[in-house]
Structure formats: structure tokens, C-alpha cells
C-alpha positions in Angstrom: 59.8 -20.3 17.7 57.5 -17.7 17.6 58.3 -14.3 15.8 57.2 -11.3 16.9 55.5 -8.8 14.3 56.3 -5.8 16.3 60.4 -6.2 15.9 62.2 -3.7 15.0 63.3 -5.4 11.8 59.7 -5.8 10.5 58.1 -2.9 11.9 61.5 -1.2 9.3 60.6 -3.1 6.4 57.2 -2.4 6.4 57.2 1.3 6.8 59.6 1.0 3.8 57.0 -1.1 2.3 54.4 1.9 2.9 56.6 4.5 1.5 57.4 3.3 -1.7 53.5 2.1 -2.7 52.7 5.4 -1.2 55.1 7.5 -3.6 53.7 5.7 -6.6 50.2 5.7 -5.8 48.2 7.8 -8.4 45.4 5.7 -9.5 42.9 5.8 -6.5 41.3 9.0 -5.3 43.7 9.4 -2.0 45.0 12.8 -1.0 48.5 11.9 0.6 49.8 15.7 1.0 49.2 16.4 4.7 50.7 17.1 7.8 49.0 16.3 11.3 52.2 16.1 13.5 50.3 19.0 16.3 48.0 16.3 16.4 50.2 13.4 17.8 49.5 13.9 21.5 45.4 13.1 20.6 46.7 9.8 19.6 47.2 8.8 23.8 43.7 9.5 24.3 40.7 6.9 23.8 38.7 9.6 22.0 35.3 8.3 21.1 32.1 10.1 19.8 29.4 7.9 20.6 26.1 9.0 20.4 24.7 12.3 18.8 27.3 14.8 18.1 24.7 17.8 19.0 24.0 16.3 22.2 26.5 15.9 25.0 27.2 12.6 26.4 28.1 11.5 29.9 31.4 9.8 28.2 33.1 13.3 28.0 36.6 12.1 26.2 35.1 12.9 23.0 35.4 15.8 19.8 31.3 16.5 19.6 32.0 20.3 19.8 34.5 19.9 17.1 32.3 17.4 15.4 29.3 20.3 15.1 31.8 22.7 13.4 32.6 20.1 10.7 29.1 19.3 9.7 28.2 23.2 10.1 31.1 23.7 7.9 29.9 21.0 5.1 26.8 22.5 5.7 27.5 25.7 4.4 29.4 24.2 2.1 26.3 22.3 0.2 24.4 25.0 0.8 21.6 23.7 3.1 19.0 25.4 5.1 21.0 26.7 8.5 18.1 26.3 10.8 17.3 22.3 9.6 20.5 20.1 9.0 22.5 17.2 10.6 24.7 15.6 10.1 28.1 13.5 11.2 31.4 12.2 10.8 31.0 8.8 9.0 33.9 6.1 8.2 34.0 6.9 4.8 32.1 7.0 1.6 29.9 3.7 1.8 28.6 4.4 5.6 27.3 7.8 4.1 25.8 5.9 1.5 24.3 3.5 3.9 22.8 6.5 6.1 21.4 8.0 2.6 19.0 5.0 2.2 18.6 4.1 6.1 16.8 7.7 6.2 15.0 7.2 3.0 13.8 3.9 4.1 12.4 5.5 7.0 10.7 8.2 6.0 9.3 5.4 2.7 9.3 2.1 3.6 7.7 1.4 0.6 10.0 2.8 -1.3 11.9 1.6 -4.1 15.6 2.7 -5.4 16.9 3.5 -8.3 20.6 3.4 -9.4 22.9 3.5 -12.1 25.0 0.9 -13.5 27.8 2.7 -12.7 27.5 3.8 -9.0 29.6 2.4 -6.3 29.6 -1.0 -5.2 28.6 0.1 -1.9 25.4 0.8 -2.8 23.9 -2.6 -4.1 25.6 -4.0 -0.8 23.8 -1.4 1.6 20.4 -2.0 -0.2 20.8 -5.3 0.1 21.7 -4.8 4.3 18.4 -2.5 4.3 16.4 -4.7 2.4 14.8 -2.2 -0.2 13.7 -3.2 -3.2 15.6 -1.6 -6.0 16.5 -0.9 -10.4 19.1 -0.3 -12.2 19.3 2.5 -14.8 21.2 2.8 -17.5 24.9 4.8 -17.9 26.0 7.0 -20.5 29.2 6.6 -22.1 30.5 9.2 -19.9 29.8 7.7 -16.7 26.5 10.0 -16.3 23.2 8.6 -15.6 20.4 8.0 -18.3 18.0 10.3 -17.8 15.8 9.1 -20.4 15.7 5.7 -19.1 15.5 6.7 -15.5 12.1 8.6 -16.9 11.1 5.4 -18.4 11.6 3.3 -15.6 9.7 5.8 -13.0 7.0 6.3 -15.1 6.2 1.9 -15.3 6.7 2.3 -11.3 4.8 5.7 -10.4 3.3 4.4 -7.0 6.2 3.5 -5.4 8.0 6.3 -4.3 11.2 6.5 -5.5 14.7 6.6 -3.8 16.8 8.1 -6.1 21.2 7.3 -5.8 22.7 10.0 -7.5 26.7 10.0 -8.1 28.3 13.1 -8.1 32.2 11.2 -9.6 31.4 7.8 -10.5 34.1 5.6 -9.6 35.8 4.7 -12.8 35.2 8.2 -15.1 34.1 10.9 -12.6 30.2 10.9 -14.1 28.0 13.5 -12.6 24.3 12.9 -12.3 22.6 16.2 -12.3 20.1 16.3 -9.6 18.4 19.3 -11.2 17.4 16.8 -14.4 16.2 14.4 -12.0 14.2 16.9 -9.8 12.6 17.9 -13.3 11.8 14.5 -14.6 10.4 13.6 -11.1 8.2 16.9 -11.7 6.9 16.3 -15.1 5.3 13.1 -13.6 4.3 14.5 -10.9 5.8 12.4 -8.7 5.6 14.2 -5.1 7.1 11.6 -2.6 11.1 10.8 -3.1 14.4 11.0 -1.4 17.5 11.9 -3.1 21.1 10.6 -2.0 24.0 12.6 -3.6 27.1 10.2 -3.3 29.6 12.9 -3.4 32.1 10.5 -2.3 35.3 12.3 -4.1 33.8 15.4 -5.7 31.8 16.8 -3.7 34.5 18.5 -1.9 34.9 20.8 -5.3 32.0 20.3 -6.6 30.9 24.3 -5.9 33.9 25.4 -7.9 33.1 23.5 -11.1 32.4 25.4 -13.9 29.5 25.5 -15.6 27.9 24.2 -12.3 26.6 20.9 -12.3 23.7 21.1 -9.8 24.2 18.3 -6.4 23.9 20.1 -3.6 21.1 20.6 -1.1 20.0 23.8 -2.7 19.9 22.1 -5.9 17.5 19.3 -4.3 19.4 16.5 -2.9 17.9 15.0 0.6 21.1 13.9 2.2 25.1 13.8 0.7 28.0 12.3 1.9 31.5 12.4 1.1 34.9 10.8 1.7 37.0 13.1 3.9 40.2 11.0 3.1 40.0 11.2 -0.7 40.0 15.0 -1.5 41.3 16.5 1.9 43.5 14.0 2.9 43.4 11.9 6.4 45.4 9.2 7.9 42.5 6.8 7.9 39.2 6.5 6.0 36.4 9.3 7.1 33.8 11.2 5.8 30.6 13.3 6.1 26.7 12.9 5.8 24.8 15.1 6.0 20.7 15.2 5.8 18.0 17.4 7.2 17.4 17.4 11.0 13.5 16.3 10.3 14.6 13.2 9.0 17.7 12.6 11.5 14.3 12.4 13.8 12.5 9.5 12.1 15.2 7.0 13.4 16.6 8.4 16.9 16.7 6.4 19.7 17.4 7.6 23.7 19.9 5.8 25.0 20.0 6.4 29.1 23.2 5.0 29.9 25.1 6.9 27.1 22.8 10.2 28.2 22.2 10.5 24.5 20.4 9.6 21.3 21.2 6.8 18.7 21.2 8.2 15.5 24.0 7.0 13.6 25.1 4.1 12.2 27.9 2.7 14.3 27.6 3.3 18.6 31.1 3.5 19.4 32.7 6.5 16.4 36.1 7.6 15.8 36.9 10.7 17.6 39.9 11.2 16.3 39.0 11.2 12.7 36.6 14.1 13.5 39.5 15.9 14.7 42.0 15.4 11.9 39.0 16.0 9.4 38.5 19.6 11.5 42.0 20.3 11.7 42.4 19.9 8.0 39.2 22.2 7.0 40.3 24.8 9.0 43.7 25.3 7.9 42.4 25.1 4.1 38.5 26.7 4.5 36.6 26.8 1.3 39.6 28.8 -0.6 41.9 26.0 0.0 39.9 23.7 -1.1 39.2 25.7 -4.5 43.0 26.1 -5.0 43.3 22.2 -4.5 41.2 21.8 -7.2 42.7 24.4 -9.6 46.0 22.8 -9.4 44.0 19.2 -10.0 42.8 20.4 -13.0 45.9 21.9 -14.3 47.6 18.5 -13.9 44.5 17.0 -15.4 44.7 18.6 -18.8 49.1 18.0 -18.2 48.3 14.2 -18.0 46.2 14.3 -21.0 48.7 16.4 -22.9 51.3 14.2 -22.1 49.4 11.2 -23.1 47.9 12.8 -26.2 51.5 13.1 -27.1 52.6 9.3 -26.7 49.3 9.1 -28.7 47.6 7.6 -26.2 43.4 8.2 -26.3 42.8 9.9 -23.2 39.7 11.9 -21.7 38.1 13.6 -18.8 34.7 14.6 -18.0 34.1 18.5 -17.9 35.6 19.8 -14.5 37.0 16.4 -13.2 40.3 15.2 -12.5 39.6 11.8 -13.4 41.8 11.4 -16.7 40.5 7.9 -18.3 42.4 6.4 -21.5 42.6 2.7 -22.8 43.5 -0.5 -20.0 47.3 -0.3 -19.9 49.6 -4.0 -19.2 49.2 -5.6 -16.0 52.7 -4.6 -15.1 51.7 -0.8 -15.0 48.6 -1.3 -13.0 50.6 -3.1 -10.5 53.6 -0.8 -10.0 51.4 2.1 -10.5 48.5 1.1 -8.5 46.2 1.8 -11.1 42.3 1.1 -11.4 41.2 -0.8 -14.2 37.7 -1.9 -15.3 36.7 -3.7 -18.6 38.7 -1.8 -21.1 39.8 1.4 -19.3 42.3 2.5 -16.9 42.4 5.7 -14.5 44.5 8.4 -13.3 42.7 10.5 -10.5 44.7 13.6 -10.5 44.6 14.4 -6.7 46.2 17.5 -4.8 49.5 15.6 -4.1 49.9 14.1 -8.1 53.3 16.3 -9.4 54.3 16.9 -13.3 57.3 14.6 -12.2 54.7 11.9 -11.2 52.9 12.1 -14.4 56.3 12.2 -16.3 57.8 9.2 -14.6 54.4 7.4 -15.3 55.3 8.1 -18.9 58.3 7.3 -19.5 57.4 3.8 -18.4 54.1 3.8 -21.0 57.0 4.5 -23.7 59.5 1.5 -22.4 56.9 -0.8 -22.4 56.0 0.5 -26.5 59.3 0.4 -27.4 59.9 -3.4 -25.8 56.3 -4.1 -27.6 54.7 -5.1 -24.2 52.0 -3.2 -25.7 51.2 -1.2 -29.3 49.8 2.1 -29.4 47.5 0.6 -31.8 46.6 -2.2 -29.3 46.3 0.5 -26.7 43.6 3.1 -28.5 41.5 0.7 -29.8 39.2 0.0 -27.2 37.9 3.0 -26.3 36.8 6.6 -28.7 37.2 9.8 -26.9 34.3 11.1 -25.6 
């Protein structure tokens, strides 16, 4: 006897399922505090954005108009030159990443990348899909690039132009490579043919309302950025951004008759409806929403580390991000928690949605599991020093 998935009784039990892991989701950088109910009636419509999104296609059930006002938007955003930019809406973080090197690959195929211990996964796996040649540099403690040791490194390899991955929140401890250093260092040996990628996967959203600034942007050098729109803003489904120069968009386009349009994205067929829940979102927020999602970020930021601190419990952030980092809790917190965990450290990403009663429920259970011993504080500090 077959059973069918769609029944009501186990279509019930797992939106009951979603709820609760959704409620105690606060290690991952997803923004869960939306509401796109307007945009139910899109959801009949097979909405897809093939092709170029500044050049109109003959399928015409498609967001391309919309699509142009989010990259103009991002554009503004990062600060790039209004009369040479392009860009589109990507399925998240690592196809911006993969669009990053696909254009730098292009415009050097001789090229050679560099990247940091610490950046995304994606990125090994899309050099390895692009074939590039590539290095690793050395981390800093914080998460931050070695800029000594990416000097090093360029200077044993200075006729091979370099592709340079910058991270703009590192996965684990929100590093920030400054693409100002690296524009210097890439200067002082006079190294004139590069591409720079800003993975600005989670923080590039708020990255112009840091402060100090930490330079990532266009303006501040990068050749193409791309970002996660689900992390930070908040969408139903994985999305994002790239975004590039319109010169280098050129290098790889393609005319496709039957589509009455040019190839110049990754994927052919692309979600229209994610371009219109990442529009919807920007426009009721604009750039002041986004700044006063990240002012209440960082006020539960320096709560969680206050709260911890008190439990005396080692934990850290990075100037400006909302990362908070402390020693690798029990396996049973992770779990119920949905925490990441790497080597000896453990996350809290404190997004728009994450509440003081989040944070306190979180540790009450860090202070049941010390008093039943599942875990000393002295166990739990020692394998990381505050930075």
C-alpha cells in the first residue's frame, strides 16, 4: 500500500516540523522576520527570467523590469559607476561567487586565484568547475585575511595575474578582508592586471553602515560583489545579487535567437519570483531599513555577549559584526539550537529576527547543562582566547 506524502496528516506534521526548528534557529545567518502574503497570487504564475534582465525577451511572463530596479538599487548601494554596471538576481551566495571568477576567468584566462583559508566552501568548488588554477593564503585569528602572506605569495607569482576572493563575513567569525589593503599591496608591486571578487554573502547588505568603514565596495576597488538576499533581508527561498561592470558582463554574452535575448548568466531558465520577493522586500525597507536592521543586530550582539560574559563564557565578535563566536558548546545544544560549529568554536549570528528572549532561553539551557556537568565552564573557555 502506497502512502501518499501529500495527506493531510503529513503535510500537518511537517509544517509543525518547520515551525518549531524555525523558532529555534539562531545559528545560521537566515532572516526569518518577513511577510510576503500580497505576494501569494504571483505564486499561480510560471514566472521565469531567462535571459538578460536589461533586455526584453519574447517569453513575456517574467520580472526583468523589476529585476533592473533591484540591481540599480544594489548598485547604488555599493556605490558603483551609474553609467557601467550589471548585474542580476542569482540563487544565492555561491552562484555570485561562481559569476565572480567566470568573469575574471574571461577577461584572464591565465589567471590565477587567491583565497583565504577561511572563505566559503563555495569557492574551492567553483574554481574547481572553472578550472583556474589557484593558492591559499593564510587567516588571521580573527577570520581576516593575511595581508602579509598574500604579499608574499603575489610577489613569488608576479606574471600571473591575480584573481583576488575577498570575504566581506567569513563564514564562521564574520572576517572582513579589506579590499583597500589589497588594492595597496597589489600597487606597491605594481601589479596592473587583476580582478577582485567581494563575497559579501551576509554582510554586505550593512556593510555601508559599519563603523569605522571597512572598505568592500566598488568604490573601494572590488570588480564584481555578490550577496545572499535570504540571509540579511529575509526571503522564502535562497537568492541573491551579483553585480559587476557592464564591460565585463560583455566578454561572455551570447545571442540567443529563440529566447530574443543574450546569455549572460549562469543558469538559462531563473527564478522570477525570487526577483520579486527580493524587490518587494527592498522597497518596503530602502537603505534606512536596512541600517536599522543592523542597529538592532548589533544591540543584541553585544546583549549575547553580555549574557554569556556573565555565565563566564569566552565570547567575541569582530568590530561591527553580528557574528558572536565563543568556545564549541555539547552536541546536544548544537542540535536543538541549530548551531554552527567548526574545530573549537561555535556561532551565534545575531540576525534581525534573534529577540533578548531567544538569547535568554539559549542561556538558560548553557546553565542546565553546567549545573548537570554536561560541560565545565573551565572545559568550555579553554579552547579559544578572546580576540
Amino acid at each position: 500500500m502506497k502512502t501518499r506524502f501529500t495527506s493531510t496528516g503529513n503535510l500537518n506534521a511537517l509544517m509543525n516540523d518547520l515551525n518549531i526548528t524555525n523558532e529555534l534557529l539562531i545559528g545560521y545567518p537566515v532572516a526569518k522576520d518577513f511577510d510576503f502574503s500580497e505576494l501569494y497570487p504571483s505564486l499561480k504564475y510560471v514566472i521565469n527570467n531567462v535571459g538578460d534582465p536589461f533586455i526584453e525577451s519574447t517569453y513575456k511572463v517574467q520580472t526583468h523590469k523589476t529585476e533592473r530596479e533591484v540591481i540599480a538599487f544594489f548598485a547604488q548601494l555599493f556605490r558603483a559607476n551609474p553609467e557601467d554596471y550589471w548585474g542580476y538576481v542569482t540563487t544565492g551566495g555561491t552562484e555570485g561567487n561562481l559569476y565572480g571568477l567566470y568573469v575574471a576567468r574571461e577577461r584572464y584566462p591565465n589567471g590565477m586565484v587567491y583565497y583565504s583559508e577561511t572563505t566559503h566552501y563555495s569557492v574551492k568548488k567553483n574554481i574547481h568547475l572553472l578550472n583556474i588554477p589557484s593558492i591559499v593564503i593564510r587567516s588571521q585569528e580573527n577570520g581576516e585575511i593575511d595581508y602579509e602572506d598574500l604579499k608574499n605569495t603575489l610577489l613569488s607569482n608576479r606574471h600571473i595575474p591575480p584573481i583576488i576572493m575577498t570575504n566581506f563575513g567569513t563564514t564562521m567569525k564574520e572576517g572582513k578582508d579589506d579590499v583597500s589593503k589589497i588594492k595597496s599591496i597589489l600597487e606597491k608591486l605594481a601589479v596592473k592586471s587583476y580582478h577582485i571578487h567581494s563575497d559579501g554573502a551576509l554582510s554586505a547588505c550593512y556593510g555601508s553602515f559599519i563603523e569605522p568603514r571597512i572598505p568592500y565596495d566598488i568604490k573601494d576597488g572590488a570588480d564584481s560583489i555578490s550577496l545572499s538576499g535570504h540571509k540579511f533581508i529575509g526571503s522564502p527561498f535562497p537568492c541573491g545579487i551579483v553585480l559587476t561592470k557592464r564591460s565585463y558582463r560583455d566578454r561572455i554574452a551570447n545571442d540567443i535567437a529563440y529566447i530574443g535575448s543574450l546569455d549572460t548568466t549562469i543558469t538559462g531558465s531563473r527564478n522570477g519570483h525570487a526577483v520579486l520577493f527580493l524587490w518587494y522586500a527592498i522597497n518596503k525597507m530602502g537603505a534606512e531599513g536596512l541600517r536599522k536592521r543592523y542597529k538592532h543586530s548589533l544591540k543584541m550582539t553585544t546583549y549575547c555577549i553580555e549574557e554569556l560574559k556573565k555565565i563566564e563564557i569566552n565570547a567575541w565578535s569582530n568590530p561591527g559584526a553580528i557574528t558572536v563566536v565563543f568556545p564549541r558548546t555539547s552536541e546536544k545544544l548544537r542540535n536543538k539550537w541549530q548551531l554552527a560549529t567548526e574545530d573549537h568554536i561555535t556561532h551565534i549570528i545575531c540576525m534581525p529576527n534573534i529577540s533578548k528572549e531567544q538569547i535568554d532561553d539559549f542561556i538558560t539551557d548553557v546553565l542546565e547543562e553546567q549545573k548537570e556537568n554536561a560541560f565545565g565552564k573551565e572545559s568550555f573557555n579553554s579552547t579559544l582566547t578572546e580576540i
